[in-house]
C-alpha positions in Angstrom: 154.3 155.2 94.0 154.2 151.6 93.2 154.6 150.0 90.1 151.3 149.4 88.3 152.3 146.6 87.1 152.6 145.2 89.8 148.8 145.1 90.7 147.7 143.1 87.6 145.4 144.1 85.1 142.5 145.7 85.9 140.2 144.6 83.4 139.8 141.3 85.3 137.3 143.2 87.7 134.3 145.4 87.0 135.7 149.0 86.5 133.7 151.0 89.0 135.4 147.8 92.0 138.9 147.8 90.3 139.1 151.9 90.9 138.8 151.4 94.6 141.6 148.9 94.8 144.4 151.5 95.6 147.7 149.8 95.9 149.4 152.6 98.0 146.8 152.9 100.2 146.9 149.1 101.0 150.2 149.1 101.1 149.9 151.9 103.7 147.2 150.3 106.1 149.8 147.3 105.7 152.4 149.0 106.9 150.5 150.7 109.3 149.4 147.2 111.3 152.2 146.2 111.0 154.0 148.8 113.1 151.7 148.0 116.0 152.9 145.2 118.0 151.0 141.9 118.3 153.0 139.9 119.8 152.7 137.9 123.2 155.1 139.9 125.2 153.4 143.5 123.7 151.0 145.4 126.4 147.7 144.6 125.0 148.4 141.7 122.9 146.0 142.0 119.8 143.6 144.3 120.9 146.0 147.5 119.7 146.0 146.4 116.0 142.5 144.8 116.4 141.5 148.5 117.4 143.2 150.0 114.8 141.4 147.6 111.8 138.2 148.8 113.9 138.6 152.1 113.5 139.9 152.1 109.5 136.6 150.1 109.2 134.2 152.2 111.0 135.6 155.2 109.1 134.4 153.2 105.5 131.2 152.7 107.3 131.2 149.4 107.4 130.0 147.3 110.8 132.8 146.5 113.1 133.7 145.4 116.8 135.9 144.4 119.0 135.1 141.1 121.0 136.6 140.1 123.8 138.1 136.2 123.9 140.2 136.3 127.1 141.9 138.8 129.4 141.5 142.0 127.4 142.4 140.2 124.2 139.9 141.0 121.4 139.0 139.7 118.1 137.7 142.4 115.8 134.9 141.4 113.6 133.3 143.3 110.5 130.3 142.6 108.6 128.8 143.3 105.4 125.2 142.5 105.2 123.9 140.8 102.7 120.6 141.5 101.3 118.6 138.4 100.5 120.2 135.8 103.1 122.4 134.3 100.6 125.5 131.8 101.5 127.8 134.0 103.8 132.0 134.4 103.9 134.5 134.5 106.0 137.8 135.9 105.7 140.0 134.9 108.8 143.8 136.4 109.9 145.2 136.0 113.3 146.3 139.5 114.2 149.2 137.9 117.0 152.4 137.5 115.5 155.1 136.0 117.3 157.9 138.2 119.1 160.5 140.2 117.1 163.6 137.9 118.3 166.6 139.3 116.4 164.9 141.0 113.3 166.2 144.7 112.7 164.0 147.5 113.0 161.3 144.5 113.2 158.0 147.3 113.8 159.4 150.2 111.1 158.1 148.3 107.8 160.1 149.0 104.9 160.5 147.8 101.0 163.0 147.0 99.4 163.4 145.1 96.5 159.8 145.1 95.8 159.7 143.7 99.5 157.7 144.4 102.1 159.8 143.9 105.6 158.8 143.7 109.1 157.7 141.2 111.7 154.1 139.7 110.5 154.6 140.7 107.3 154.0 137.1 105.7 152.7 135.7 108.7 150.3 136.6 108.5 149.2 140.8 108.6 149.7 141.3 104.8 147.2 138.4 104.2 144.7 140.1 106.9 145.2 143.2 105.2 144.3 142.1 102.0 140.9 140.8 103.5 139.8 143.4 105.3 140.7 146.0 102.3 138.6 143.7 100.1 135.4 144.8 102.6 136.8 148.9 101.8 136.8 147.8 98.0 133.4 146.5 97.8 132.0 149.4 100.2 133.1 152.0 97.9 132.3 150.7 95.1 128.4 150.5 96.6 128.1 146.7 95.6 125.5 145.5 97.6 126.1 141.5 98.0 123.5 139.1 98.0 125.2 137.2 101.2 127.0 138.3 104.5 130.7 138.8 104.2 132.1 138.8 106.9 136.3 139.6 108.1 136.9 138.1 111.6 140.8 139.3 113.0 141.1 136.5 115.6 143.7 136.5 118.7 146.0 133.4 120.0 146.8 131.7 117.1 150.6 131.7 117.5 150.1 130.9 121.3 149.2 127.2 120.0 145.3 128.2 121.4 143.7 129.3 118.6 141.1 130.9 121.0 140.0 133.6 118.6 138.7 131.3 116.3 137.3 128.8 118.7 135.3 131.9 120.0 134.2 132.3 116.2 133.0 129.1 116.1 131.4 128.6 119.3 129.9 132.2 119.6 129.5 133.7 116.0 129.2 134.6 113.7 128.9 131.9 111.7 129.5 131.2 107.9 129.0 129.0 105.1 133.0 129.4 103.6 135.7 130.8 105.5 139.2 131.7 103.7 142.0 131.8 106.2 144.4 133.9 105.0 147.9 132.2 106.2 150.8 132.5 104.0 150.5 130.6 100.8 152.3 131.8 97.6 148.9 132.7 96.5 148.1 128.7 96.1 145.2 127.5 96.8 145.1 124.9 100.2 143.0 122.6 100.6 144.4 120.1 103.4 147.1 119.8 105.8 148.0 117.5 108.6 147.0 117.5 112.2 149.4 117.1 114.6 149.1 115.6 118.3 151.5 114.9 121.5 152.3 112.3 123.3 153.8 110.8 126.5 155.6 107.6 127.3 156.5 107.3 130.8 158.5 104.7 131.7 159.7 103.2 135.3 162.6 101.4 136.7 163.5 100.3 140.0 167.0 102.7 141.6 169.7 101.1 143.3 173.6 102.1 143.4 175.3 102.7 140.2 178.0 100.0 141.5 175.7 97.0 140.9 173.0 97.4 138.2 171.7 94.4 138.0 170.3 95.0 141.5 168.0 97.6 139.6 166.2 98.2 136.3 167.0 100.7 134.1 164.3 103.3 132.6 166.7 104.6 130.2 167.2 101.0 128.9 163.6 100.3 128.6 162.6 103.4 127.3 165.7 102.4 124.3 163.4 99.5 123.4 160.0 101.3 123.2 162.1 103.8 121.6 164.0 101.3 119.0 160.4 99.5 118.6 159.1 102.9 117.6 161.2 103.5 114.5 160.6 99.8 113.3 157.1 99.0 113.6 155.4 102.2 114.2 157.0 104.6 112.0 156.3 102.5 109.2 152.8 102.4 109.6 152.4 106.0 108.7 153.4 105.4 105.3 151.0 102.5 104.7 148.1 105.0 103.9 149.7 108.2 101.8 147.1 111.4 101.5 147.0 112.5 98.0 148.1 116.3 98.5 150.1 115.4 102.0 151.9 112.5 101.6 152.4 110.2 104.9 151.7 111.1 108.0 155.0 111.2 110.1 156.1 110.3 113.7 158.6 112.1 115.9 160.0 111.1 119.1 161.2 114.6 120.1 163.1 114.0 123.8 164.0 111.8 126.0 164.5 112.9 129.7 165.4 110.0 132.1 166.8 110.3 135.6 167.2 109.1 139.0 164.1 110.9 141.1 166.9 111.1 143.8 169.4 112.6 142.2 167.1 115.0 139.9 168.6 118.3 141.0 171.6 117.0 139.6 170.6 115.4 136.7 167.9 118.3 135.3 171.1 120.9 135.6 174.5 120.8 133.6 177.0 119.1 135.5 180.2 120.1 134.9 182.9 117.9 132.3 181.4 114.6 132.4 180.7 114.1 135.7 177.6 111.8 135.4 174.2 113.0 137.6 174.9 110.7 141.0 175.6 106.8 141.3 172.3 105.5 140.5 170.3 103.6 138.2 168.1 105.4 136.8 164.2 105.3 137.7 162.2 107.2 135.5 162.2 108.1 131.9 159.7 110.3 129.7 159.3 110.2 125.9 157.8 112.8 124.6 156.2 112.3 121.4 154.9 114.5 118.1 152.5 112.8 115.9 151.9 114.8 112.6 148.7 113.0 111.3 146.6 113.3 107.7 143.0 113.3 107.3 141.4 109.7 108.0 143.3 109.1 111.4 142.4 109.7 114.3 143.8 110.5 117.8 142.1 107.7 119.4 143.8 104.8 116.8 147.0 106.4 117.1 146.7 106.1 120.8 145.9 102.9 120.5 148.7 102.1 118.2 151.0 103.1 121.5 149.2 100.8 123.4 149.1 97.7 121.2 152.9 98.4 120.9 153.5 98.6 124.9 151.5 95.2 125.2 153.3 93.6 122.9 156.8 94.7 124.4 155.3 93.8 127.8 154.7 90.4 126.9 158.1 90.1 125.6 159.6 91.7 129.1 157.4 91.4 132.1 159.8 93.9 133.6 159.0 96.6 131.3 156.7 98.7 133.1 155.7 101.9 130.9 152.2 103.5 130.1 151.2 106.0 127.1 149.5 109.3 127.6 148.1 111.8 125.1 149.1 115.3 126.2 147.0 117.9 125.2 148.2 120.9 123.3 146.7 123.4 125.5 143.1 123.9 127.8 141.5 125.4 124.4 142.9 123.4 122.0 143.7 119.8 123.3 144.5 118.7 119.6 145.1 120.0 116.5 142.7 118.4 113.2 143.8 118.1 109.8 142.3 119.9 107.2 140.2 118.0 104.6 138.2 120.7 102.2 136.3 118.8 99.3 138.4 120.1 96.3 135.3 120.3 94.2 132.9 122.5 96.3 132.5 125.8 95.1 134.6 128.0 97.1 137.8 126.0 96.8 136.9 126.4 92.5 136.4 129.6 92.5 139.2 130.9 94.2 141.6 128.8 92.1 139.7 130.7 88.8 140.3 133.9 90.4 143.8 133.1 91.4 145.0 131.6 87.8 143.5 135.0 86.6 144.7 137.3 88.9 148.3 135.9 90.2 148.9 133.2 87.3 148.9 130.0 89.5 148.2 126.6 88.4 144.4 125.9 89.1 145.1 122.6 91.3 144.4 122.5 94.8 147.1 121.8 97.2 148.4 120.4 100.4 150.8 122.0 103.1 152.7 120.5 106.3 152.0 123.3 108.4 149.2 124.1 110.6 146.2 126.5 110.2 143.1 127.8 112.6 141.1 126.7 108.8 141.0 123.2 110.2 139.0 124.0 113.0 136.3 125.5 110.7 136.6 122.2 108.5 136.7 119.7 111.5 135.1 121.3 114.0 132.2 123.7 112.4 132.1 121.4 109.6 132.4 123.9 106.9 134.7 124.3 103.3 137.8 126.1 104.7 140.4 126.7 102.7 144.1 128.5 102.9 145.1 131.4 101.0 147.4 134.4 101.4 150.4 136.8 100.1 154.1 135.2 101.3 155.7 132.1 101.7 155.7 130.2 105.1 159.7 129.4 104.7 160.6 133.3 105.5 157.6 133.4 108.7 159.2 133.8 112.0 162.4 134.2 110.3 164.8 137.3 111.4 164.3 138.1 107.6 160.8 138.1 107.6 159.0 139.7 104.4 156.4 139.3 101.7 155.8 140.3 98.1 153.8 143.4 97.8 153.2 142.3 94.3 151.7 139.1 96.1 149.6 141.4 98.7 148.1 143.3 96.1 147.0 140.1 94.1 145.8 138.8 97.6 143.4 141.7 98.1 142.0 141.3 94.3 141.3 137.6 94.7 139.7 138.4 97.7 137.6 140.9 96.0 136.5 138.7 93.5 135.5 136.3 95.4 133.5 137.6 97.4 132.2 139.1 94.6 132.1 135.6 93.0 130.1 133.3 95.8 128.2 136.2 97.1 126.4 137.7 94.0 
């Protein structure tokens, strides 16, 4: 049995909800999706664990399908009605988790410590399990809500596609709130920054290794864009700091410049340091990873690139290089910040509930990593906010874990805020 303790203290919900919070049963269906893999190189990607959540649902009686996004990979979606069309919420987990890697025994969860180990466990199947055992709670207990609440398990989120939530958004259901429940230390999020790639190509003219002058050098060009990169444009993303995010930050990730003639050679590892062929080199790529806050856009940063090329162009008319924006995949061609208004209801409410219940601070906060909550925010134009069991430092880790003191917190707040917003 679990330590009592551990779940808080009950009094903070009504009696006849706080007796159907079971900590060892949650703990249980936690474990229990957990030991299903989810992961992009598993048979069936989601749709095992999305079928499993299904079924636990269905057994409660409460409404719940599978929907299929792409290729045999389905969300799972479960609804409470409400019962006077009153503002509607949704809870949001991705079910994919990335691949095991070198974790031990990454698919037989275990605690220790008061620990719960396994692959997904902070990021992010603890947190969907505390959502969708919030929908069991409230069942139970026969509360009958005012508004639609609504848990949505959503595929390809650690693919970089986000395609279960686009398929939310662009097909239904829709809501008024939406939590997302990505690892958070129980902290209420309220923004994080965007992030967006780009592509310099640059090109020279090739001629023998022996007499360079003959030629020009990508690799030398591409130093200056590269050299006028850290002094002009990097410091323009600390002109404008976000409150909760700081500056917005720029990257240059790789540089991969060559002779076109001699890339076999130069794309492989020559042996010692044997250099790839006698030639100058022709072309060179810069590849580019633009973390941005709320206020920017991808079209001004792109045309920060460009104003900078011109302006090195003017200086050497034999620099000949041209910026591209490369798109982060066919769903998702670029990522948004999140911006919630820290004043709207839900984003309130939940930092009451999670002062009460967990013992945070009640101030909102910012994160630097990416959630599908954005896309709700920018993109559906609705108050999304982050919050969730575990911290983000141990996710994807071969150590992987979360507090099940933090899960079962995760799955009261949840509770009472649904409670809360929907009446």
């Amino acid at each position: 049995m679990l330590d009592r303790n551990s779940a808080g203290n009950n009094e903070h919900l009504p009696d006849y909800i706080a007796k159907c919070l079971n900590a060892d049963e949650l703990l249980k269906l936690t474990r229990d999706v957990l030991s299903i893999e989810s992961h992009r190189d598993a048979p069936g990607h989601e749709t095992p664990v999305a079928t499993y959540i299904r079924d636990v649902l269905r057994a409660e009686g409460i409404e719940a399908d599978l929907k299929e996004v792409s290729d045999g990979r389905c969300n799972i979606i479960a609804v409470l009605p409400g019962t006077s069309g009153g503002g509607s919420l949704m809870f949001n987990g991705h079910t994919d988790t990335v691949p095991p890697g070198e974790m031990q025994h990454p698919f037989d969860p275990r605690v220790v410590g008061g620990k719960l180990f396994a692959r997904g466990a902070c990021d992010m199947k603890a947190g969907v399990a505390a959502q969708f055992y919030a929908l069991i709670a409230l069942k139970r207990a026969g509360v009958r809500l005012a508004g639609d609440l609504i848990f949505a398990g959503v595929v390809g989120e650690e693919d970089g596609t986000s395609i279960g939530s686009l398929d939310v958004i662009a097909n239904g259901p829709a809501a008024d709130m939406v939590v997302v429940a990505e690892p958070s230390d129980l902290e209420v999020i309220v923004a994080h920054k965007g992030f967006d790639y780009y592509r310099i190509e640059v090109e020279g003219i090739p001629t023998h290794s022996s007499c360079p002058s003959r030629g020009v050098s990508a690799v030398y060009k591409a130093a200056k864009i590269i050299t006028a990169i850290e002094e002009k444009l990097v410091p323009l993303t600390d002109m404008r700091p976000h409150p909760l995010l700081g500056s917005a930050s720029l990257n240059v990730s790789a540089v991969i410049g060559y002779a076109r003639n001699e890339a076999t050679t130069a794309l492989r590892r020559a042996p010692g340091d044997k250099p790839p062929g006698a030639v100058v080199p022709d072309t060179c790529a810069i590849y580019l990873d633009r973390r941005r806050i709320p206020g920017e856009t991808s079209e001004g940063i792109m045309a920060d690139f460009e104003g900078l090329l011109d302006e090195l162009r003017a200086a050497d008319p034999k620099l000949d290089a041209k910026v591209y924006f490369t798109p982060g995949s066919v769903d998702l061609p670029s990522h948004p910040p999140l911006d919630t208004d820290p004043t709207h209801a839900l984003v309130q409410e939940c930092l009451r509930l999670a002062a009460r219940e967990a013992g945070i601070m009640p101030e909102p906060k910012g994160v630097p990593f990416w959630s599908d909550a954005a896309l709700f925010n920018a993109m559906a134009g609705k108050p999304a906010i982050v919050f969730g069991p575990g911290h983000i430092g141990v996710a994807h880790s071969n150590n992987e874990f979360v507090p099940v003191h933090e899960l079962i917190k995760a799955a009261r707040v949840n509770t009472a805020l649904a409670l809360s917003l929907l009446g």
